[in-house]
C-alpha positions in Angstrom: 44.6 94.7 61.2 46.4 93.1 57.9 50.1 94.0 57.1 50.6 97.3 55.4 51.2 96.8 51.5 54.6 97.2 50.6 54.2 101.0 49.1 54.0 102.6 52.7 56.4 101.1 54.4 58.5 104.0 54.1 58.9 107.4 52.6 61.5 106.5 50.1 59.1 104.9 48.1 56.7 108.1 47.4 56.3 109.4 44.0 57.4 112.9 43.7 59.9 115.1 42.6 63.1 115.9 44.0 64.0 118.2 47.0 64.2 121.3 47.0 62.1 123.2 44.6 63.5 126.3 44.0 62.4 129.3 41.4 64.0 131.8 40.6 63.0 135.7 42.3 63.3 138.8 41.4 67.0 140.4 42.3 68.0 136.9 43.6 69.4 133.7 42.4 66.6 131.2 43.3 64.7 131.1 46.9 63.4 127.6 48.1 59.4 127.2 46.9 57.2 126.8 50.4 53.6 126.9 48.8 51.6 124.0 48.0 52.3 122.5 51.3 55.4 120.7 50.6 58.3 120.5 53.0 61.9 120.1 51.1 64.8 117.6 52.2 68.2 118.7 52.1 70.7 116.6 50.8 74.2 117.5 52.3 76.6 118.8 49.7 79.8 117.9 51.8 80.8 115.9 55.1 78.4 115.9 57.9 78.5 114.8 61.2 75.3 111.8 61.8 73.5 110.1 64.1 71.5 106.9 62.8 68.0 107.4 63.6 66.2 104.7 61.7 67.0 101.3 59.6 63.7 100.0 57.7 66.0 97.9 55.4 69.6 97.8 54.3 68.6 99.9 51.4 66.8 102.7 53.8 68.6 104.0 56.5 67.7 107.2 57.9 70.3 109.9 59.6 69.6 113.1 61.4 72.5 115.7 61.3 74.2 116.3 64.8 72.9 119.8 64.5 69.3 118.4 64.0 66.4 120.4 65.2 64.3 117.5 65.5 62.5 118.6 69.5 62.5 122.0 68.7 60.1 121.2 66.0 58.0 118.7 68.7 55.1 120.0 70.6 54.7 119.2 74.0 50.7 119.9 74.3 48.2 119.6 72.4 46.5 122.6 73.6 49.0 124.5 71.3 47.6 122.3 68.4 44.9 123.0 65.8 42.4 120.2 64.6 42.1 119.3 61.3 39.2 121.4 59.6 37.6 118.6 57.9 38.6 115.1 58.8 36.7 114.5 55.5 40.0 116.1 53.8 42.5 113.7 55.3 44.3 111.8 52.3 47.6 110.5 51.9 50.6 112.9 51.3 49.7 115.6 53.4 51.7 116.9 56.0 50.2 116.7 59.8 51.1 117.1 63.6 51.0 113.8 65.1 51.3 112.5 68.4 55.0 110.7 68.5 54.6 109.9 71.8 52.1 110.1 74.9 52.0 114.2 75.6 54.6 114.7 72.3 53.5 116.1 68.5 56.1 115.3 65.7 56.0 116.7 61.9 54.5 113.4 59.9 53.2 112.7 56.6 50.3 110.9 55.8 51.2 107.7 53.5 47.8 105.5 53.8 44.5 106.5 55.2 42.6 103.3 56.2 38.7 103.8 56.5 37.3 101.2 58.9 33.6 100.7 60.0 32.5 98.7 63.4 29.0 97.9 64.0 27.6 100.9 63.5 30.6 103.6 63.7 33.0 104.7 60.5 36.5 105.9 61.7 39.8 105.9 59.9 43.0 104.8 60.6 46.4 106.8 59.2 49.8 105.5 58.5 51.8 108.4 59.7 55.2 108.6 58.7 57.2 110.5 61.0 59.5 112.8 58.3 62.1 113.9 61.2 62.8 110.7 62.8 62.7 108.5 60.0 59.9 105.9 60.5 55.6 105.5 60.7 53.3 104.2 62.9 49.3 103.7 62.8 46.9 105.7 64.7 43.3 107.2 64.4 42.8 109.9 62.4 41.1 111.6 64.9 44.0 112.4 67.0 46.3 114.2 64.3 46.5 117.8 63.8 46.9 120.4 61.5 50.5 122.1 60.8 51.7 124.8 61.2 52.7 127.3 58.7 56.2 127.3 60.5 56.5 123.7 60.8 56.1 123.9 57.1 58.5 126.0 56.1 61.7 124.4 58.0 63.0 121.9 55.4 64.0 117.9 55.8 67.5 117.8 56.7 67.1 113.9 57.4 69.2 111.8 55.2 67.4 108.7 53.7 70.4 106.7 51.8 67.7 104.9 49.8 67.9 107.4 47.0 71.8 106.7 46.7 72.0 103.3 46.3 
């Protein structure tokens, strides 16, 4: 398979507006927009405690907060795991379940779907960008899931410096 173009390398390099969205609610201040599928990072107004958990370049490092909740968010079957409705809607930016590891399901986003056909059979391969570790890999569309609702709703609290530099 040829090298991945430049633009998916990494998250850091996706169009789209800042983190987090928030409107403003009756008899409150603002609340943190959820629809549209979109789940929020968190960039850390003070100190925090780190733990590296990914380099792609000296201008993209990627830190979880000591307190992550990174395997609380995993699945450990895929029995508990809905399949996409229509592998016909898979396109890049959406957020999916996707299998980290042999067994394991980890919150990813879709950055390049690459449709590929052999001898007679068309299949697709996904770049998945894991948003809770901080790096992607390659793998058939057919073995990603849909997410959750919750998974959804529980925002980025990974810290990518490339936005700061």
């Amino acid at each position: 398979m040829a090298e991945q173009p430049a633009r998916i390398r990494t998250m850091g390099f996706c169009n789209r507006p800042g983190s987090p969205v928030l409107k403003s609610v009756h008899n409150r201040l603002q609340e943190m927009h959820t629809e549209n599928g979109k789940i929020h990072r968190i960039i850390p107004k003070s100190q925090a405690i780190c733990l590296l958990a990914h380099i792609d370049s000296p201008n993209c490092i990627w830190f979880k907060m000591v307190n992550n909740i990174t395997e609380q968010m995993q699945l450990h079957k895929s029995a508990y795991l809905e399949p996409l409705n229509n592998l016909n809607e898979v396109k890049s930016y959406i957020y999916v379940m996707a299998p980290i590891k042999e067994g394991v399901y980890s919150r990813a986003r879709i950055l390049h779907v690459q449709p590929v056909k052999y001898k007679e059979t068309r299949f697709s391969f996904v770049f998945a960008h894991f948003i809770d570790e901080g790096y992607g890999a390659w793998m058939l569309e057919i073995s990603i899931s849909d997410i959750s609702e919750q998974s959804q709703n529980f925002p980025l609290k990974n810290q990518n410096k490339s936005e700061q530099f």
